[in-house]
PAFIBA-16444 format. One record per residue: residue number from 1; residue in one letter; chain; x, y, z of N, C-alpha, C in turn. Coordinates in nm, 2 decimals. Atoms other than C-alpha are relative to their C-alpha. Example, Ala and Ser with C-alpha at 12.3 -4.5 7.8 and 13.67 -1.06 7.14 Angstrom:
2
- 1, A, A, 0.09, -0.12, 0.00, 1.23, -0.45, 0.78, 0.09, 0.12, 0.00
- 2, S, A, -0.09, -0.11, 0.00, 1.37, -0.11, 0.71, -0.08, 0.11, 0.08
//
This chain:
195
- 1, X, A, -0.10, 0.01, -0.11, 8.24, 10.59, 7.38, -0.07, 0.04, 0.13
- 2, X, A, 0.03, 0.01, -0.11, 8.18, 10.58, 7.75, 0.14, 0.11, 0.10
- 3, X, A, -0.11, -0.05, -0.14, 8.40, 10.77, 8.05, 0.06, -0.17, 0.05
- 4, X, A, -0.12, 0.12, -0.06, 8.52, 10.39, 8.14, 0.00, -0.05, -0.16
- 5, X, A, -0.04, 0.07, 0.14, 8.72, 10.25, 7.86, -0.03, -0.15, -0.05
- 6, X, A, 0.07, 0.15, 0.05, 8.59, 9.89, 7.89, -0.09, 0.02, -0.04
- 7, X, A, 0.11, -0.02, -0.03, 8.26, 10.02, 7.86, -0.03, 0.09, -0.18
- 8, X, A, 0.04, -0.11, 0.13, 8.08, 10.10, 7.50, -0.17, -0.02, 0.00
- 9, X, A, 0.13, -0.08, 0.03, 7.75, 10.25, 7.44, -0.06, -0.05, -0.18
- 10, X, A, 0.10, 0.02, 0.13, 7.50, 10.12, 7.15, -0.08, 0.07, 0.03
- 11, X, A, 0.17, -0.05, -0.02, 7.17, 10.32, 7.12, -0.08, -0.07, -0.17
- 12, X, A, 0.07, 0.00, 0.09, 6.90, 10.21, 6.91, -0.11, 0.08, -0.05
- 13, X, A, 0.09, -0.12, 0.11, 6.66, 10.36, 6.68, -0.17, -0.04, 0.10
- 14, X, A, 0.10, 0.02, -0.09, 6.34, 10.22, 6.95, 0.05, -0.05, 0.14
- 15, X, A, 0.00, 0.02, -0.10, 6.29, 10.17, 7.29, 0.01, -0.20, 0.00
- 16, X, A, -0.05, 0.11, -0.02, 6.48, 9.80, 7.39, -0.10, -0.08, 0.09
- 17, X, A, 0.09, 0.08, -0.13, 6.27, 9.72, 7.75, -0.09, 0.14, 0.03
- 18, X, A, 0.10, -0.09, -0.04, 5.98, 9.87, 7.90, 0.05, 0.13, 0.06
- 19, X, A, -0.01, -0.09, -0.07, 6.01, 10.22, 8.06, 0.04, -0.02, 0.15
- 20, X, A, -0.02, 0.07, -0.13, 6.20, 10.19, 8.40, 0.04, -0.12, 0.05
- 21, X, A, -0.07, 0.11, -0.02, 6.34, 9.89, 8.36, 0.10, 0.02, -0.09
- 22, X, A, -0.12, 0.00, 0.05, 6.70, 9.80, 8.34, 0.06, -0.13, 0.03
- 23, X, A, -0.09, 0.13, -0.03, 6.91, 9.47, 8.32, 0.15, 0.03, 0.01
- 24, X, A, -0.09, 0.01, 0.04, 7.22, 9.38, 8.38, 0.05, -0.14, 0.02
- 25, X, A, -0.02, 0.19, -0.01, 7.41, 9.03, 8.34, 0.17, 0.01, -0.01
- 26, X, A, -0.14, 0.00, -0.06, 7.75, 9.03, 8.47, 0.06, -0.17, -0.03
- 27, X, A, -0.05, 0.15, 0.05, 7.78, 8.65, 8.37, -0.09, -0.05, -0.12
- 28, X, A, 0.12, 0.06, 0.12, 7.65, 8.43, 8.09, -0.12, -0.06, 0.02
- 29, X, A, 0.09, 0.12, -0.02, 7.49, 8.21, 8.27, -0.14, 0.08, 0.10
- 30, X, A, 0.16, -0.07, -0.07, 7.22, 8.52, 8.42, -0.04, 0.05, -0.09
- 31, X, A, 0.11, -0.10, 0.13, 7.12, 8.63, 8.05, -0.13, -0.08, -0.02
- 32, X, A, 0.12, 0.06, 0.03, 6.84, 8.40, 8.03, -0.11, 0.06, -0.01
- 33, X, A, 0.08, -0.10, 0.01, 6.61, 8.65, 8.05, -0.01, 0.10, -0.16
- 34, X, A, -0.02, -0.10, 0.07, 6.73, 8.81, 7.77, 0.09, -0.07, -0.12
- 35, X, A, -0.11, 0.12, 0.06, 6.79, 8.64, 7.45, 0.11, 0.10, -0.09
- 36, X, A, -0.07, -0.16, 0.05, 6.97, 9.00, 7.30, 0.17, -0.05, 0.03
- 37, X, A, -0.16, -0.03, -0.07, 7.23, 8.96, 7.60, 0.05, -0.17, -0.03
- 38, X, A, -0.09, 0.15, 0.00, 7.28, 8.51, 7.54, 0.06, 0.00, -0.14
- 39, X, A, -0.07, 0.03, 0.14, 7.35, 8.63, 7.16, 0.11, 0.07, 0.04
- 40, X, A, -0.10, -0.11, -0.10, 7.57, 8.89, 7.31, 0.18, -0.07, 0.04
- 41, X, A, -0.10, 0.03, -0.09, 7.77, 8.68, 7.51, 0.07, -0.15, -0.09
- 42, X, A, -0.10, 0.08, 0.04, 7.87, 8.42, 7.24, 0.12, 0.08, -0.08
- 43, X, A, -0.07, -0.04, 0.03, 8.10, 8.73, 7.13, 0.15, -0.02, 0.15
- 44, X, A, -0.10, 0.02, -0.14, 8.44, 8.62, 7.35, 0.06, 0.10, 0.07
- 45, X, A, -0.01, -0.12, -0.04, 8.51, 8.92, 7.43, -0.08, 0.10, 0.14
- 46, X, A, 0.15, -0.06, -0.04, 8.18, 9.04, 7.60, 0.06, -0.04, 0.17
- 47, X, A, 0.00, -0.01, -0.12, 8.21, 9.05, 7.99, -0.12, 0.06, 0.07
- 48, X, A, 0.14, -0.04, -0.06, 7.90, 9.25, 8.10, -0.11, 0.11, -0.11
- 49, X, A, 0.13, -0.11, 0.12, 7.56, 9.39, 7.94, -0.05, 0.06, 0.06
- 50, X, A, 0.04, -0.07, -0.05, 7.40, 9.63, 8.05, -0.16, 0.05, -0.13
- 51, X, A, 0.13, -0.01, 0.02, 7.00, 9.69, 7.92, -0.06, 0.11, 0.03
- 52, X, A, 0.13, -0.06, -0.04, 6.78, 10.00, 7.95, -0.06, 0.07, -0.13
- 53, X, A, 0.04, -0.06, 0.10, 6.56, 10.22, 7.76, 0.03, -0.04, -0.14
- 54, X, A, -0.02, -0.03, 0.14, 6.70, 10.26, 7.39, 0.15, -0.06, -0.02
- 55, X, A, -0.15, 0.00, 0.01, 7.07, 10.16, 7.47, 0.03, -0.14, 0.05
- 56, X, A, -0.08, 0.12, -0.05, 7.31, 9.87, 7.54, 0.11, 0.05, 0.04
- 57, X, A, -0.21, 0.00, -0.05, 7.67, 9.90, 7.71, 0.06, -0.15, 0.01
- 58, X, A, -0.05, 0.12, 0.01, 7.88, 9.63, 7.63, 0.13, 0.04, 0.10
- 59, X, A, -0.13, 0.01, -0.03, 8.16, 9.57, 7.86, 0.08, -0.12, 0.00
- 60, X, A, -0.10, 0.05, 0.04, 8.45, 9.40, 7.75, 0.11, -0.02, 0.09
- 61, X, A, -0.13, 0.01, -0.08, 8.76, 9.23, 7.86, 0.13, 0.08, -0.01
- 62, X, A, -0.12, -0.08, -0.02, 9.10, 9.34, 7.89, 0.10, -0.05, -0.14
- 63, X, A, -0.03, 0.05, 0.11, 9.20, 9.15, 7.57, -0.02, 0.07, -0.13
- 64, X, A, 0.01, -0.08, 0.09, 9.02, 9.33, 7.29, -0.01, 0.13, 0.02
- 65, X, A, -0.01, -0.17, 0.07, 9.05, 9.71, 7.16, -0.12, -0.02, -0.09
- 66, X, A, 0.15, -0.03, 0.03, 8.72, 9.87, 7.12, 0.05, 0.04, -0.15
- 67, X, A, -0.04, -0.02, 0.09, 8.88, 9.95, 6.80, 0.01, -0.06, -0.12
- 68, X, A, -0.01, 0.13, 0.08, 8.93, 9.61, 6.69, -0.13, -0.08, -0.05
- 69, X, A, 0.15, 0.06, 0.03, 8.53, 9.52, 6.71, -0.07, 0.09, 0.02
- 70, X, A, 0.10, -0.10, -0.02, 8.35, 9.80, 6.80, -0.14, 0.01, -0.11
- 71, X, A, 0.10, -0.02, 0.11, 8.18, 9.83, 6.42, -0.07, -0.14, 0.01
- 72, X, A, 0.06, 0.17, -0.05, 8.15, 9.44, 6.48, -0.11, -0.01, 0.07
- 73, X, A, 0.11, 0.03, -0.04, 7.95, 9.44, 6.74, -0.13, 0.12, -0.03
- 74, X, A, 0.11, -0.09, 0.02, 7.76, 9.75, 6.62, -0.11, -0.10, -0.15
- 75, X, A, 0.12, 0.07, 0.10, 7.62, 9.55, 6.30, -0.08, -0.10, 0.06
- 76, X, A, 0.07, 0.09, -0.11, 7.59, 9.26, 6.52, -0.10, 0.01, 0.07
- 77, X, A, 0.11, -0.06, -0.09, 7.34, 9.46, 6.73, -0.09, 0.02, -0.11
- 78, X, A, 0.02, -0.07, 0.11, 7.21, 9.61, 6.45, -0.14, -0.11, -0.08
- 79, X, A, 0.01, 0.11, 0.02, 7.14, 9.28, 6.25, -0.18, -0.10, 0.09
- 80, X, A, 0.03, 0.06, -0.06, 7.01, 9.09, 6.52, -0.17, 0.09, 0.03
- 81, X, A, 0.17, -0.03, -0.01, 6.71, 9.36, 6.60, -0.05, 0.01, -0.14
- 82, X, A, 0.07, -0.04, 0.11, 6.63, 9.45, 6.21, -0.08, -0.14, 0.00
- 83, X, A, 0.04, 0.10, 0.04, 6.58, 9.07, 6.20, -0.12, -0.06, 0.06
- 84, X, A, 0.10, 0.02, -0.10, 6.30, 9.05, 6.47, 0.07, -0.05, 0.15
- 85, X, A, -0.06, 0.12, -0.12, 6.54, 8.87, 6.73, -0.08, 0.11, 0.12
- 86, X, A, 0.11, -0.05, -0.16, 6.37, 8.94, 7.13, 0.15, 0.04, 0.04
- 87, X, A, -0.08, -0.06, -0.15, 6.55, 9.19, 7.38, -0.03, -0.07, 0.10
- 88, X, A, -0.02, 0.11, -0.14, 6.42, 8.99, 7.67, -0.17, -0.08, -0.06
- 89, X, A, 0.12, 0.12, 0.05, 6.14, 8.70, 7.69, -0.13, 0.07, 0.08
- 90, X, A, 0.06, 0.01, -0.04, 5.84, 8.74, 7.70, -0.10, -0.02, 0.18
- 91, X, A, 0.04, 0.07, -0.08, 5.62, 8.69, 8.07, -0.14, -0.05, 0.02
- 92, X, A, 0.15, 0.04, -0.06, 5.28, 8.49, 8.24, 0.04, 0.11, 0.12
- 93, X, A, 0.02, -0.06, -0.15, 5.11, 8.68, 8.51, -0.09, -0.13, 0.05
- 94, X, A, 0.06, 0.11, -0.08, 4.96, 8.30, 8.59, 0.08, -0.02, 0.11
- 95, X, A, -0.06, 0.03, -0.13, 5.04, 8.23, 8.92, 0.07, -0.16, 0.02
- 96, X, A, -0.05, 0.10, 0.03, 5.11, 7.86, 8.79, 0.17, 0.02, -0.02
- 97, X, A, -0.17, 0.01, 0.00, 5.48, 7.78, 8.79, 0.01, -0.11, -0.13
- 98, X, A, -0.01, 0.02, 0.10, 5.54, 7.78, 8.44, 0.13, 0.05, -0.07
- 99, X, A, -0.11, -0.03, 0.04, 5.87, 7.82, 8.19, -0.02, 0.18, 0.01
- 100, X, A, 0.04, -0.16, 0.06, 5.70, 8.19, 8.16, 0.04, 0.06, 0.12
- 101, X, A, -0.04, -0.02, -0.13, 5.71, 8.24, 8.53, 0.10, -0.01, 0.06
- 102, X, A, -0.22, 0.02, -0.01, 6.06, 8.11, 8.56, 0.09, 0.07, -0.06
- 103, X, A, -0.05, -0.05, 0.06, 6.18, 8.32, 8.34, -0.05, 0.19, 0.07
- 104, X, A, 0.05, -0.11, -0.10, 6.00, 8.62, 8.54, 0.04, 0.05, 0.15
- 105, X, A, -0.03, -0.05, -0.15, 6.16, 8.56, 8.82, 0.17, 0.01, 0.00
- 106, X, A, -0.10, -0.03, -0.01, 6.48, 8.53, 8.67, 0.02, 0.17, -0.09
- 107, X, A, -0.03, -0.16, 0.09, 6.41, 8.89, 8.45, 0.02, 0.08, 0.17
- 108, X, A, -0.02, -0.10, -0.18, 6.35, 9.00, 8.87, 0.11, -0.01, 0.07
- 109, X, A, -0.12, 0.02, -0.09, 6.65, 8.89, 9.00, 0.14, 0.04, -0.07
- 110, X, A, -0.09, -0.05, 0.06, 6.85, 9.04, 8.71, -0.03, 0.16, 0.01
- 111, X, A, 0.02, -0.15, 0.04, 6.66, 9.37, 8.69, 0.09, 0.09, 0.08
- 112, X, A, -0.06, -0.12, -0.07, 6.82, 9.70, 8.81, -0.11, 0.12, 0.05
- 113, X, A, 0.13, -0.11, -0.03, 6.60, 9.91, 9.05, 0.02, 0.08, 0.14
- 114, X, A, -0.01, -0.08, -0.09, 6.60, 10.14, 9.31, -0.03, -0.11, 0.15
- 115, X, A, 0.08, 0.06, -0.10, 6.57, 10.00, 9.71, -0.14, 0.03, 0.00
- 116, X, A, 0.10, -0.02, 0.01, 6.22, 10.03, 9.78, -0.04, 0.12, 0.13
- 117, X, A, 0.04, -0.09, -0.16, 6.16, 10.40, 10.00, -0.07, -0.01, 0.07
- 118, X, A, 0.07, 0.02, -0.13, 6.11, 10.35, 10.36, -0.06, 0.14, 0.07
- 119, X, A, 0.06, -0.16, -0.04, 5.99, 10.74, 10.41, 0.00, 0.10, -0.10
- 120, X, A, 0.02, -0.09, 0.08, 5.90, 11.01, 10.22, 0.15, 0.11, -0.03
- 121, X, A, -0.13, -0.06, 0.03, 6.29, 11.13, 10.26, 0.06, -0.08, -0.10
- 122, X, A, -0.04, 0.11, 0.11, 6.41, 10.84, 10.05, -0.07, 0.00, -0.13
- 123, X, A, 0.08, -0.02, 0.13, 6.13, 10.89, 9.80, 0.06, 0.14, -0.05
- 124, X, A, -0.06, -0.09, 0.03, 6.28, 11.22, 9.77, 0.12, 0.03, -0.08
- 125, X, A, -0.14, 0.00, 0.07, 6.66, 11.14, 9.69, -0.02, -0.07, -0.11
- 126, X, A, 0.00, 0.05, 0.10, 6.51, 10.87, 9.47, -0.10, 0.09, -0.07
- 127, X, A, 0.04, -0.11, 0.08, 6.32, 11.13, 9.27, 0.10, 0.08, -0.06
- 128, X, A, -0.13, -0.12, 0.04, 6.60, 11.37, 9.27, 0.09, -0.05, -0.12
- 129, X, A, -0.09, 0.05, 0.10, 6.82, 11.09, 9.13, -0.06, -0.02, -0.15
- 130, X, A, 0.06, 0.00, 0.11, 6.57, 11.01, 8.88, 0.01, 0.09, -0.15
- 131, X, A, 0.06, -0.12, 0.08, 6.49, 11.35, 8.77, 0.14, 0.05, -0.06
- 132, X, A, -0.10, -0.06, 0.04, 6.82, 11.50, 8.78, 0.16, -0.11, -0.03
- 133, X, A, -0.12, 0.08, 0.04, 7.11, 11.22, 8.75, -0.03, -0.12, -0.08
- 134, X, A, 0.02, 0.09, 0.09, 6.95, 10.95, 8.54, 0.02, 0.06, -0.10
- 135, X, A, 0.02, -0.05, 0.14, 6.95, 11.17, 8.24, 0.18, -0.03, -0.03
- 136, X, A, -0.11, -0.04, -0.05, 7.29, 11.25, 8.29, 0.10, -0.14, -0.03
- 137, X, A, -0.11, 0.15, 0.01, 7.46, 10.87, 8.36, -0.04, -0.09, -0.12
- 138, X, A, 0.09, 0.14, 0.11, 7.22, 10.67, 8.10, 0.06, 0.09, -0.06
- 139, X, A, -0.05, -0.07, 0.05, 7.38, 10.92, 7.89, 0.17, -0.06, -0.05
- 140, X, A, -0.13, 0.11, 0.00, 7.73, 10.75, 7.95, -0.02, -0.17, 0.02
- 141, X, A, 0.06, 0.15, 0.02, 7.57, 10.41, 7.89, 0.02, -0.04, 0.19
- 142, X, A, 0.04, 0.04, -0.13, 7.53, 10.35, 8.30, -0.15, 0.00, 0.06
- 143, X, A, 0.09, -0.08, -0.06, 7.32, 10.44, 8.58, 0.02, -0.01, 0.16
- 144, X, A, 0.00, -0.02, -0.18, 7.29, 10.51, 8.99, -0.08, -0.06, 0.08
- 145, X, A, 0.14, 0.11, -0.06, 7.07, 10.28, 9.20, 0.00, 0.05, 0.12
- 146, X, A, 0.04, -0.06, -0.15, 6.96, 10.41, 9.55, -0.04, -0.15, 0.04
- 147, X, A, -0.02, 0.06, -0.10, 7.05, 10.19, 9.82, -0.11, -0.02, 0.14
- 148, X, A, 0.08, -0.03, -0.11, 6.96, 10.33, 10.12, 0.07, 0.16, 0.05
- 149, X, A, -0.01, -0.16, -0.07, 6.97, 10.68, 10.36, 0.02, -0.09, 0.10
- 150, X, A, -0.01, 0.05, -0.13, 7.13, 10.60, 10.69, 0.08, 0.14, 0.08
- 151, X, A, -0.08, -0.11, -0.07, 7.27, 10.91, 10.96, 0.05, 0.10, -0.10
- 152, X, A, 0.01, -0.11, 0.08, 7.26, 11.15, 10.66, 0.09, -0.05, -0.13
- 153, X, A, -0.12, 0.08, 0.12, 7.48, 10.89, 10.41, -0.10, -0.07, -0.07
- 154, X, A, 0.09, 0.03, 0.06, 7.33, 10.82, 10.12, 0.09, -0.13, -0.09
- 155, X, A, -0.13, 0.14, 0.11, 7.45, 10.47, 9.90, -0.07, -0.02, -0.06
- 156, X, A, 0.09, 0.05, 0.17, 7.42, 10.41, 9.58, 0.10, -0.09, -0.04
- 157, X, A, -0.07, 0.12, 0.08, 7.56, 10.12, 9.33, -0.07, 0.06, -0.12
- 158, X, A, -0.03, -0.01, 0.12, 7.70, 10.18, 9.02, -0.02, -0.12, -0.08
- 159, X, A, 0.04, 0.11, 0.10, 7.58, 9.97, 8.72, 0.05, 0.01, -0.14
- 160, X, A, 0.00, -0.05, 0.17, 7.63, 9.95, 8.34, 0.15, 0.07, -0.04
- 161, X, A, -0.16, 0.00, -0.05, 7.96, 10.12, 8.27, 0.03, 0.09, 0.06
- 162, X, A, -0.04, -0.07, -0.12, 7.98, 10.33, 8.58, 0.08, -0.09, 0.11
- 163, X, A, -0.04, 0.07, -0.06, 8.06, 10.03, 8.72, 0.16, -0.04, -0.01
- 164, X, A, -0.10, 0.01, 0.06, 8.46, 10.02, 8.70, 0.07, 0.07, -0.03
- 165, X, A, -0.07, -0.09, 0.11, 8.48, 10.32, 8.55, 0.08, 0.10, 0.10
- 166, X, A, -0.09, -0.07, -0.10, 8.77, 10.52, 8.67, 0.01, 0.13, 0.06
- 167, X, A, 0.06, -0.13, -0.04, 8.58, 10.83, 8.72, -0.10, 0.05, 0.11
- 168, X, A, 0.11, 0.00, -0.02, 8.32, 10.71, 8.87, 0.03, 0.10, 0.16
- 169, X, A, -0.04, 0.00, -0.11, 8.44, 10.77, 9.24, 0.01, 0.19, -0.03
- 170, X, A, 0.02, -0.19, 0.03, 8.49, 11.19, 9.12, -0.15, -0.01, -0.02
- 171, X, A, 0.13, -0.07, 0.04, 8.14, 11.21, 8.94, -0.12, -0.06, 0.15
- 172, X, A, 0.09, 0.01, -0.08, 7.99, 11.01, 9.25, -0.04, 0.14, 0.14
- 173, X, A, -0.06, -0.10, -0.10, 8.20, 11.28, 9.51, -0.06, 0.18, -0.05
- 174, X, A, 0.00, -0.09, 0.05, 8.18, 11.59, 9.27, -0.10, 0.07, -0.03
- 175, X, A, 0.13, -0.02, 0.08, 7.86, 11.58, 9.11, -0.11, -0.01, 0.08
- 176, X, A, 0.07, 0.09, -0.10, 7.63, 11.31, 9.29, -0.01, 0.07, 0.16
- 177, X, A, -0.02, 0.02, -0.18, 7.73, 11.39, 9.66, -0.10, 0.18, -0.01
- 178, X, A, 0.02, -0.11, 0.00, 7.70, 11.78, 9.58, -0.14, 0.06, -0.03
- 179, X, A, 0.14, 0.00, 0.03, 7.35, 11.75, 9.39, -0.10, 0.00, 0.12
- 180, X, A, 0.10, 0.05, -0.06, 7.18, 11.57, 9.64, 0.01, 0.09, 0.16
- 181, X, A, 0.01, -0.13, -0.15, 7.28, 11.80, 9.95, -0.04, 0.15, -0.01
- 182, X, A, 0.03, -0.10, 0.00, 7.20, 12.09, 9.78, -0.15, 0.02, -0.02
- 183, X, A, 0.14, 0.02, 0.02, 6.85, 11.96, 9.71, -0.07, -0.09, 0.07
- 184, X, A, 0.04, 0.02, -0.14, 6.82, 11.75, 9.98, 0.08, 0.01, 0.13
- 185, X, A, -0.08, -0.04, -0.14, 6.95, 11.89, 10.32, 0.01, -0.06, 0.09
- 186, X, A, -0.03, 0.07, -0.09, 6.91, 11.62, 10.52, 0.16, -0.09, -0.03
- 187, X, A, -0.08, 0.04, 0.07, 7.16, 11.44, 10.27, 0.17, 0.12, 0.05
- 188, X, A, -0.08, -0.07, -0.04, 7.50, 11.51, 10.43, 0.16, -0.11, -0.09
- 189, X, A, -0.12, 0.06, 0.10, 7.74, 11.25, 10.19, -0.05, -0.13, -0.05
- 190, X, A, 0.06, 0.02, 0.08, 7.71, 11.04, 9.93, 0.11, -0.16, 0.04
- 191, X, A, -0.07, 0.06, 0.04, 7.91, 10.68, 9.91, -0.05, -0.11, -0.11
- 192, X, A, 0.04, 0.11, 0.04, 7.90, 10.37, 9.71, 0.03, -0.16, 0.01
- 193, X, A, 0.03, 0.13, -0.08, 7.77, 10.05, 9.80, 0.13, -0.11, -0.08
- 194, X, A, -0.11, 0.06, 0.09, 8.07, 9.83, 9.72, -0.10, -0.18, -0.01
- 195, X, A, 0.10, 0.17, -0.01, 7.99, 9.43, 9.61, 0.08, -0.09, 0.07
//
């Protein structure tokens, strides 16, 4: 179980995707990357996946009760890796524009990753978040993406099932806002990037 009720948590017995990489596929038609999440998504149910490390978060519609499939899709997961099936596809590093590379650029335009820090303050909050609130949210099958730093406001976007979840808005305020100003003092509030 997750803090958002749409939102459930698989972990598996090995690491799913590389270290530091995270997907997510909010529709069916951006799992391509990932043949895990296009088996995924022939459950009718399924609404969003979420990809990192060791774990999956499935989120679901408003229709089924995690109650009613839950063990379902846990065999279903289960199943699907004992049997060899791929977490995501393979890539080329050929510079040729190939099925390999097309699929590399759609794993890029799904992944989940940090902006890229414009100063060694920004490299800082994204550290912070890293070190100290990744453990923490990937824990509740999510996670916190750093935005940007602007006039001491820091934005992040919620992913995975932070995304939705009816807490999130306290643990971003409570937790989040409070962390990052006490360990970084330029950091004077915290919001989240809406979509």
């Amino acid at each position: 179980m997750t803090p958002n009720p749409m939102a459930m948590k698989y972990v598996a017995d090995r690491m799913l995707v590389p270290e530091g990489v995270q997907f997510e596929f909010l529709k069916q038609e951006e799992a391509a990357p990932s043949p895990l999440a296009q088996k995924l998504y022939e459950l009718p149910f399924v609404k969003g996946i979420f990809i990192s490390s060791n774990f999956i978060t499935i989120l679901k519609n408003e229709k089924a009760k995690w109650d009613d499939v839950v063990f379902d899709v846990r065999d279903y997961i289960k199943e699907y890796l004992e049997t060899g099936g791929k977490v995501w596809n393979t890539i080329s590093t050929s510079a040729e524009k190939t099925p390999e590379t097309t699929t590399m650029e759609a794993i890029r335009a799904t992944q989940v990753t940090h902006a890229e820090p414009a100063n060694d303050l920004e490299g800082k909050i994204i550290d912070t978040l890293e070190q100290y609130v990744k453990p923490i949210v990937e824990n509740d099958g999510g996670i916190i993406i750093f935005r940007s730093f602007k006039d001491g406001v820091v934005t992040l976007q919620l992913r995975g099932s932070c995304s939705g979840c009816p807490s999130s808005q306290m643990t971003l305020k409570s937790a989040v806002e409070q962390l990052l100003t006490r360990m970084v003092p330029e950091v004077k509030e915290v919001q989240q990037e809406m979509a």
